[in-house]
C-alpha positions as a Markdown table, in Angstrom:
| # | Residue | x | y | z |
|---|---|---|---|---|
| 1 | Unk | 10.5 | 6.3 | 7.7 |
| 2 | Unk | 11.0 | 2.8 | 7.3 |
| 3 | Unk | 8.0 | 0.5 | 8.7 |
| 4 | Unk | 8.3 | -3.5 | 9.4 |
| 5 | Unk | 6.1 | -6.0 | 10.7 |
| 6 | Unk | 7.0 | -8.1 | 13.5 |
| 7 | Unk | 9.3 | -10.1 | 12.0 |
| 8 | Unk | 11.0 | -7.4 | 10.4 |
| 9 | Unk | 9.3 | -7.9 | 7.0 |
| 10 | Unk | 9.1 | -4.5 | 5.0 |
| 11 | Unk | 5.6 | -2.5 | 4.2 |
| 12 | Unk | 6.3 | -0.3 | 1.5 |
| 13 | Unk | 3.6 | 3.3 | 2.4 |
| 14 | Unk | 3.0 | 6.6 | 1.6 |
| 15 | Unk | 2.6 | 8.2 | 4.9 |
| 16 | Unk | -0.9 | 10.5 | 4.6 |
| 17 | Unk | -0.9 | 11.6 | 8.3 |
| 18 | Unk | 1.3 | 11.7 | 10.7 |
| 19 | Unk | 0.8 | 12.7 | 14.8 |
| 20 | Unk | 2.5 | 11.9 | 18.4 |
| 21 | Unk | 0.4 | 9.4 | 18.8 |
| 22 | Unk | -0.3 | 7.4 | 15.6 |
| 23 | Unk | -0.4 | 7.4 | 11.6 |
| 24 | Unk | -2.2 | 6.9 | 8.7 |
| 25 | Unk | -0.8 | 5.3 | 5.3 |
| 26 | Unk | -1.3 | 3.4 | 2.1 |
| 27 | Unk | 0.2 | 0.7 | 1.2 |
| 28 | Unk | 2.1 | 0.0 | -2.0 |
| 29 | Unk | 1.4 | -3.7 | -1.8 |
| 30 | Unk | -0.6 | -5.4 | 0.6 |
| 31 | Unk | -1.6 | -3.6 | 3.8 |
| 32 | Unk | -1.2 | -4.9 | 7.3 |
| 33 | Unk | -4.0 | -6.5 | 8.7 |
| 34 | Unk | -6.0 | -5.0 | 11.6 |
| 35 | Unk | -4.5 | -5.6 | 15.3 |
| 36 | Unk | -0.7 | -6.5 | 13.7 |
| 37 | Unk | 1.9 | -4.9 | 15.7 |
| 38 | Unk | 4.2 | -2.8 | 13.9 |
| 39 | Unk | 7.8 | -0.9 | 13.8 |
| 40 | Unk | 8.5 | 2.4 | 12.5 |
| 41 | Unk | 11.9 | 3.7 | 12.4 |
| 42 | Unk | 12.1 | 7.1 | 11.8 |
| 43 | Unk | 14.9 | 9.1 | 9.9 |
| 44 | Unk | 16.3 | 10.5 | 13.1 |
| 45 | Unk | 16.6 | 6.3 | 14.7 |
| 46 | Unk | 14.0 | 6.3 | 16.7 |
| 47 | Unk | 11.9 | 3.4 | 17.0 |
| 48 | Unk | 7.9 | 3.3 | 17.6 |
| 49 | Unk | 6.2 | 0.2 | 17.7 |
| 50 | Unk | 2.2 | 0.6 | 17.2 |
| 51 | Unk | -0.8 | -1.3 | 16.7 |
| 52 | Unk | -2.7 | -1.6 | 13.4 |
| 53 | Unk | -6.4 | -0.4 | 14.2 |
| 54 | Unk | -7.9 | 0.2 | 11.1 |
| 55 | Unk | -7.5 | -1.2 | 7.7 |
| 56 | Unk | -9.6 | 0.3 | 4.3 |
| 57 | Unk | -8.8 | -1.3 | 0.8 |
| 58 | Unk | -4.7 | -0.8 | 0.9 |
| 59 | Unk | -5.5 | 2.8 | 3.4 |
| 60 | Unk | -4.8 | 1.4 | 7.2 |
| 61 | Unk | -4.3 | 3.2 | 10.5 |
| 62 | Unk | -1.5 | 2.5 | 13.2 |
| 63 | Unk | -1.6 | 4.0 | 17.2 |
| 64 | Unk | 1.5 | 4.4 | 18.1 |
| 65 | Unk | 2.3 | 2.5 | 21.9 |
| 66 | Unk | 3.6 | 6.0 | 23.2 |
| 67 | Unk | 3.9 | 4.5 | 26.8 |
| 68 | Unk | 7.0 | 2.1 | 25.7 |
């Protein structure tokens, strides 16, 4: 999975959890801050774009807009 900001900036994570309908990670570097929408491209090309709810030291959480 390869997961961008926005602008199409790189976040380098170790995925933790992953569901339908979100994810949680840690971030190699800094993590996204809490409400910053994001992209995740996963192996397979498909695209989800989330929300960032949650954000704990470099551990954050993302919700996944599954009604795009």
């Amino acid at each position: 999975m390869t997961l961008t900001d926005s602008s199409g900036h790189a976040i380098e994570v170790m995925v933790r959890d992953l569901s339908s309908r979100g994810m949680s990670a840690a971030a190699a570097g800094m993590p996204p801050a809490c409400n910053d929408v994001l992209r995740a491209r996963m192996e397979d090309g498909r695209e989800l774009w989330g929300i960032v709810r949650w954000v704990n030291g470099n551990l954050f959480g993302m919700e996944f807009d599954i009604h795009a």
